[in-house]
DSSP file (Angstrom, degrees, kcal/mol; ACC not computed):
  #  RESIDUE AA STRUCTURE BP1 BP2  ACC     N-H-->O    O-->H-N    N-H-->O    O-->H-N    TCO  KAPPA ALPHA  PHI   PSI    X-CA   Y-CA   Z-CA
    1    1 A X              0   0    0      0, 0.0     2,-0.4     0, 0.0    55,-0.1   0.000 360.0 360.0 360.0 151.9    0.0    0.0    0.0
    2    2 A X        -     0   0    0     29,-0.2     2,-0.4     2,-0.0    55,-0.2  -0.980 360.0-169.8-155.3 134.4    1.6    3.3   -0.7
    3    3 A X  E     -a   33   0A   0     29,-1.5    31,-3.0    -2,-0.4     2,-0.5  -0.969   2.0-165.2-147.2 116.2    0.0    6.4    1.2
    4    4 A X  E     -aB  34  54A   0     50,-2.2    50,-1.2    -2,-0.4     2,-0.6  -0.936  10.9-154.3-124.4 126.5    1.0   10.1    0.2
    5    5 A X  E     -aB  35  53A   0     29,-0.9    31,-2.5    -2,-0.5     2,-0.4  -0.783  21.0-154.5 -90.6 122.7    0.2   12.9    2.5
    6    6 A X  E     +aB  36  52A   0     46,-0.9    46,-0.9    -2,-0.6    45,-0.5  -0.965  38.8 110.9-112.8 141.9    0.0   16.1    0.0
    7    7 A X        -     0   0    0     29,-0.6    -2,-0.1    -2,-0.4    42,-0.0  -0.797  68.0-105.9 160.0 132.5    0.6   19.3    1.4
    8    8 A X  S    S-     0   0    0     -2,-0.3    29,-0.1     1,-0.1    -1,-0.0   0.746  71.7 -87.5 -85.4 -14.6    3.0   22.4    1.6
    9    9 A X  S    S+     0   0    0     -3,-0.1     5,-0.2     1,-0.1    -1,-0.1   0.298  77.3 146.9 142.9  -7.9    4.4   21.8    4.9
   10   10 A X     >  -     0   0    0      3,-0.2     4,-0.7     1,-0.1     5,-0.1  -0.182  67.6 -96.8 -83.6-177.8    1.7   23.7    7.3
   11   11 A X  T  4 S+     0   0    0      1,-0.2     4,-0.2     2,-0.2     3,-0.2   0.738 125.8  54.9 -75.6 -11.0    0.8   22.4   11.0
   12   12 A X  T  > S+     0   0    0      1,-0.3     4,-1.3     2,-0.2    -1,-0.2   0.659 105.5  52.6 -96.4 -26.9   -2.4   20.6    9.3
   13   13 A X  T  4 S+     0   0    0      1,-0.2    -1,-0.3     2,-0.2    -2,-0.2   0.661 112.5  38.8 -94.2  -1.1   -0.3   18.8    6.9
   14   14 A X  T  X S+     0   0    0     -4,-0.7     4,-0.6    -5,-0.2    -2,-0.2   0.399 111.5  63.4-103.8   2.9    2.3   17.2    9.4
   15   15 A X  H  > S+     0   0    0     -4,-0.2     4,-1.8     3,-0.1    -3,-0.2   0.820 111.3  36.6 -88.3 -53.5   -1.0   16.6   11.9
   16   16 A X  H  X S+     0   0    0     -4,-1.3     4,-3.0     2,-0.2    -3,-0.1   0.804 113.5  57.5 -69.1 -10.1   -2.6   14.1    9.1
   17   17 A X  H  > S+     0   0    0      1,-0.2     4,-2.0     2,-0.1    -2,-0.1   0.826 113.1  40.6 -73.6 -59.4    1.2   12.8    8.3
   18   18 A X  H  < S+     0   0    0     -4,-0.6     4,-0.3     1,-0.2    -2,-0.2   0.721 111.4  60.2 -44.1 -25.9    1.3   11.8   12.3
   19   19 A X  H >X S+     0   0    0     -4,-1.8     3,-2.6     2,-0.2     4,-1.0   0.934 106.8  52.1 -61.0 -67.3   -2.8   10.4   11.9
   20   20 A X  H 3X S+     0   0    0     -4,-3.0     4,-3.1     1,-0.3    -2,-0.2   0.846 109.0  40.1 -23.3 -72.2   -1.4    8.1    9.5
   21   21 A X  H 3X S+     0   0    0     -4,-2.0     4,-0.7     2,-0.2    -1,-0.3   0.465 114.5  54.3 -68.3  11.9    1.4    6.6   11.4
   22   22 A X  H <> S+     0   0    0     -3,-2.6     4,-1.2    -4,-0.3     5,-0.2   0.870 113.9  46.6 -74.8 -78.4   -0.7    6.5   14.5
   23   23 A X  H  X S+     0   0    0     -4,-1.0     4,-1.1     2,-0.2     6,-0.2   0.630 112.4  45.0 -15.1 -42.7   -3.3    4.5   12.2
   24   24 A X  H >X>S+     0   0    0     -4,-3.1     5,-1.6    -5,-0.5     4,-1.5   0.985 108.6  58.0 -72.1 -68.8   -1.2    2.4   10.9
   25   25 A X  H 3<5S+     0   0    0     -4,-0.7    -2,-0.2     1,-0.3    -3,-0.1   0.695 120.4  33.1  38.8 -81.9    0.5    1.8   14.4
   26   26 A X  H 3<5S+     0   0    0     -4,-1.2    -1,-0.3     1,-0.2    -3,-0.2   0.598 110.1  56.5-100.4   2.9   -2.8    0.7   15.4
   27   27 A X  H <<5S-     0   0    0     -3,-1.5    -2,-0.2    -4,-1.1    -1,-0.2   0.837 104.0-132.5 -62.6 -60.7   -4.5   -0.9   12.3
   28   28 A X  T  <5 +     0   0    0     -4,-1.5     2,-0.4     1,-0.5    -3,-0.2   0.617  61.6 139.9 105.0  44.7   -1.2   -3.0   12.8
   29   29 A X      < -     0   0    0     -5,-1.6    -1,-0.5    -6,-0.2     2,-0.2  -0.752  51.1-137.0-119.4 162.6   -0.7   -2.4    8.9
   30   30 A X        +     0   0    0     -2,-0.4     2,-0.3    -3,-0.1    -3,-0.0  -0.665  30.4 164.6-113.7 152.2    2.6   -1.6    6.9
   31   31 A X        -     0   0    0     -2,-0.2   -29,-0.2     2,-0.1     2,-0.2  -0.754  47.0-120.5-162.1-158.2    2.6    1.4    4.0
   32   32 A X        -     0   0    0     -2,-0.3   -29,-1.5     2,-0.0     2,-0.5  -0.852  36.1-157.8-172.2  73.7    5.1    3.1    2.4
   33   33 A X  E     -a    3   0A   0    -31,-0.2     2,-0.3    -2,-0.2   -29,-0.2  -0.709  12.3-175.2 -92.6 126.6    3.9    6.9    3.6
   34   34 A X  E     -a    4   0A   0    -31,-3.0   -29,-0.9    -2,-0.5     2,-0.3  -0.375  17.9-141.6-109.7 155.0    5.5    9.8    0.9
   35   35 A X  E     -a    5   0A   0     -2,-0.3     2,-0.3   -31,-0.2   -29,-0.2  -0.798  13.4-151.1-144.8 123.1    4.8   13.4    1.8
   36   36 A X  E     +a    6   0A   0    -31,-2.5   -29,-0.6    -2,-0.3     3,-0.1  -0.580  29.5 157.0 -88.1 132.9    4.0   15.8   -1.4
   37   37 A X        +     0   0    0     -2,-0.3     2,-0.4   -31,-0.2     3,-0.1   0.005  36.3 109.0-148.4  38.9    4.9   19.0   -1.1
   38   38 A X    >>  -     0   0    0      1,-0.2     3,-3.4     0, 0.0     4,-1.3  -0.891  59.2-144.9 -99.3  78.3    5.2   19.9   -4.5
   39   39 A X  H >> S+     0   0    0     -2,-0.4     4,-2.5     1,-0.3     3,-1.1   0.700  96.1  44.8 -70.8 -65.9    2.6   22.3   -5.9
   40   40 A X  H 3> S+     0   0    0      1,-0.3     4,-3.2     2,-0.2    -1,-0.3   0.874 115.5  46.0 -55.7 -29.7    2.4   20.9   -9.3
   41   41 A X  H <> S+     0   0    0     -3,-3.4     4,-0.5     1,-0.2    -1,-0.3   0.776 111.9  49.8 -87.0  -6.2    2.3   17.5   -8.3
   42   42 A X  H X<>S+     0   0    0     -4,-1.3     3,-1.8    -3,-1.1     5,-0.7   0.975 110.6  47.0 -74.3 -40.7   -0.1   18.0   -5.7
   43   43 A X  H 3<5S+     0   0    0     -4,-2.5     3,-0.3     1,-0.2    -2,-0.2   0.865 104.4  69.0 -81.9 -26.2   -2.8   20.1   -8.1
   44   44 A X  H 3<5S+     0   0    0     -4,-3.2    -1,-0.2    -5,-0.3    -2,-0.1   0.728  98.3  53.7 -52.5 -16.5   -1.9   16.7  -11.0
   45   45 A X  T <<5S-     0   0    0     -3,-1.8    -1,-0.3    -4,-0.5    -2,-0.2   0.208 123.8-124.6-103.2   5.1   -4.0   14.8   -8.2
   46   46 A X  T   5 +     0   0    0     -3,-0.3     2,-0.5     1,-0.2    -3,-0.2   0.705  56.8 154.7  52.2  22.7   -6.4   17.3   -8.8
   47   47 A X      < -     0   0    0     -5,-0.7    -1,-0.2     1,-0.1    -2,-0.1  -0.629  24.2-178.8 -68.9  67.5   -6.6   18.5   -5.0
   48   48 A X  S    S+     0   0    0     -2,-0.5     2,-0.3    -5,-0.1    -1,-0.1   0.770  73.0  56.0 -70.8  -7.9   -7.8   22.4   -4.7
   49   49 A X  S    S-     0   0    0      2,-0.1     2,-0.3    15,-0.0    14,-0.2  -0.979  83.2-121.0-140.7 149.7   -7.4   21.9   -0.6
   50   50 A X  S    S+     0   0    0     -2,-0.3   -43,-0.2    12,-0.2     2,-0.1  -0.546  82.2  52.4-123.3 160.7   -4.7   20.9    1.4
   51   51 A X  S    S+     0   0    0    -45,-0.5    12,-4.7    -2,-0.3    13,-1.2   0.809  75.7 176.5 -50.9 149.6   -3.9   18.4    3.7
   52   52 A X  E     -BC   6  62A   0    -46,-0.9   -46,-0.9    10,-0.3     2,-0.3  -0.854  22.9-141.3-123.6 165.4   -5.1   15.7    1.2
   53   53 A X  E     -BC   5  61A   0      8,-2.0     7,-1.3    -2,-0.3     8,-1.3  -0.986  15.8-165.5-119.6 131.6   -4.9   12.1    1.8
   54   54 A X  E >   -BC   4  59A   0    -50,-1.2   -50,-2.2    -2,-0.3     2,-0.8  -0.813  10.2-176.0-142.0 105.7   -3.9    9.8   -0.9
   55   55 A X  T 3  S-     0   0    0      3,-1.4   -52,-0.2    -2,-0.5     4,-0.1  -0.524  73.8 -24.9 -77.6  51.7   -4.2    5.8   -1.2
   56   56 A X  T 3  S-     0   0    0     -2,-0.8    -1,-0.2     2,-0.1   -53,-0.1   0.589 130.8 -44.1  68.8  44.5   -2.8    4.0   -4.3
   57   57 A X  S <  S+     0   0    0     -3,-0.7     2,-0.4     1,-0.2    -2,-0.1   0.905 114.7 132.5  77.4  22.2   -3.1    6.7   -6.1
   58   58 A X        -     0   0    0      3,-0.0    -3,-1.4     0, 0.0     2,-0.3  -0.956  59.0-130.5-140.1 118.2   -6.6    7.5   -4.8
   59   59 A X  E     +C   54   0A   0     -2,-0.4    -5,-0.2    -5,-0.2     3,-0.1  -0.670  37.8 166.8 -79.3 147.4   -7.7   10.8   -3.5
   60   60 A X  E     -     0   0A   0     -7,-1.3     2,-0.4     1,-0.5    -1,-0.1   0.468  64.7  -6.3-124.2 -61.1   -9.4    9.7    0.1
   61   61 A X  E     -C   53   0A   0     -8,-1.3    -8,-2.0    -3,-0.2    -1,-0.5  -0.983  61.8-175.9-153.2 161.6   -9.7   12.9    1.5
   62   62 A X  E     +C   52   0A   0     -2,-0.4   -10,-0.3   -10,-0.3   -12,-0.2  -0.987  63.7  22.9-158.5 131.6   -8.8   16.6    1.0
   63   63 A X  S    S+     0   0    0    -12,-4.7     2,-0.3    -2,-0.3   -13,-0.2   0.810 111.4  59.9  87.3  14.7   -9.1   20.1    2.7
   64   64 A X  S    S-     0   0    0    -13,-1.2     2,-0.6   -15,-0.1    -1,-0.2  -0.963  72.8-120.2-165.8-177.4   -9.3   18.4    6.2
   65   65 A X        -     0   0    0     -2,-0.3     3,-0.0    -3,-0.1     2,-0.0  -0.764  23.4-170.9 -99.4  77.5   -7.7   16.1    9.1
   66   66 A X        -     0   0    0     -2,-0.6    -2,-0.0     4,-0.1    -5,-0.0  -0.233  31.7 -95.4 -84.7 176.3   -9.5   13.6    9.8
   67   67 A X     >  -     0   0    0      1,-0.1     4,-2.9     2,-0.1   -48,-0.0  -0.108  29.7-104.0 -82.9-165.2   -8.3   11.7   13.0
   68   68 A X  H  > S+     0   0    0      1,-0.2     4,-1.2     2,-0.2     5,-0.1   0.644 125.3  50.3 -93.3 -10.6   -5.9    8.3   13.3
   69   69 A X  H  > S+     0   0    0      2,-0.2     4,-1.7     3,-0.2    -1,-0.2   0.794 115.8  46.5-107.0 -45.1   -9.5    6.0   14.1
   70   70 A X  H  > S+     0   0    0      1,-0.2     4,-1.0     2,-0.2    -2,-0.2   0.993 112.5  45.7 -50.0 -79.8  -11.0    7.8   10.7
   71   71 A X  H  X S+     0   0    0     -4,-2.9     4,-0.9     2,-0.2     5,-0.4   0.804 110.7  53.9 -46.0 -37.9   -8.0    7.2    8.5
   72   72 A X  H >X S+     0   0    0     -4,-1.2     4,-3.9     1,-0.2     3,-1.9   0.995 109.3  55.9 -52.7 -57.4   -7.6    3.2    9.8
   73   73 A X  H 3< S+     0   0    0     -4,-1.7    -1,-0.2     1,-0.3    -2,-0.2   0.747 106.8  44.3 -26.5 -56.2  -11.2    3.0    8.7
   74   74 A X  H 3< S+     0   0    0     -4,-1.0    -1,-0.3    -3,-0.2    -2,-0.2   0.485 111.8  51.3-110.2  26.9  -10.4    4.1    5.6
   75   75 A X  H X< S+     0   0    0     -3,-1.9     3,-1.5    -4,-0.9    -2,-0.2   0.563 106.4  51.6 -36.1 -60.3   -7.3    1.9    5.1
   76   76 A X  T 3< S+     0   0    0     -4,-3.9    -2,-0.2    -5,-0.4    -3,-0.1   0.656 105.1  57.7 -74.4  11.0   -8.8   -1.2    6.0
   77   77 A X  T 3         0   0    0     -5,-0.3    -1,-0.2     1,-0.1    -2,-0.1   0.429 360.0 360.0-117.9 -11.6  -11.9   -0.1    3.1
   78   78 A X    <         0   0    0     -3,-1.5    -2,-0.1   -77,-0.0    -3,-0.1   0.511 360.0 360.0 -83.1 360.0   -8.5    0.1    0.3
């Protein structure tokens, strides 16, 4: 599974990188988690709000945080 956090940098995009790896952590799942911070490649994913969440290449979630019990949720649903 390969999980990309997209995002410039700001405190909302390193609070959803840190949801992941709690999520994963307690999912008791493995990924391969990326952080995007690259404007062009973020907008390719077609993402107008930032923090994004992104799952095999699968937009999940965008333009909020959701928490580490949310994100497992929708890990175990990939």
């Amino acid at each position: 599974m390969n999980v990309k956090v997209l995002g410039s940098g700001c405190a909302n995009c390193q609070r959803l990188a840190a949801n992941v790896q709690l999520a994963l952590e307690h999912a008791g799942m493995t990924a391969e988690v990326e952080k995007v911070e690259d404007v062009a490649a973020i907008m390719g994913y077609g993402v107008t709000a930032t923090p994004a969440l992104v799952v095999d290449e699968r937009v999940l979630v965008s333009g909020r945080v959701p928490s580490p019990t949310q994100i497992a949720a929708l890990l175990r649903g990939v």
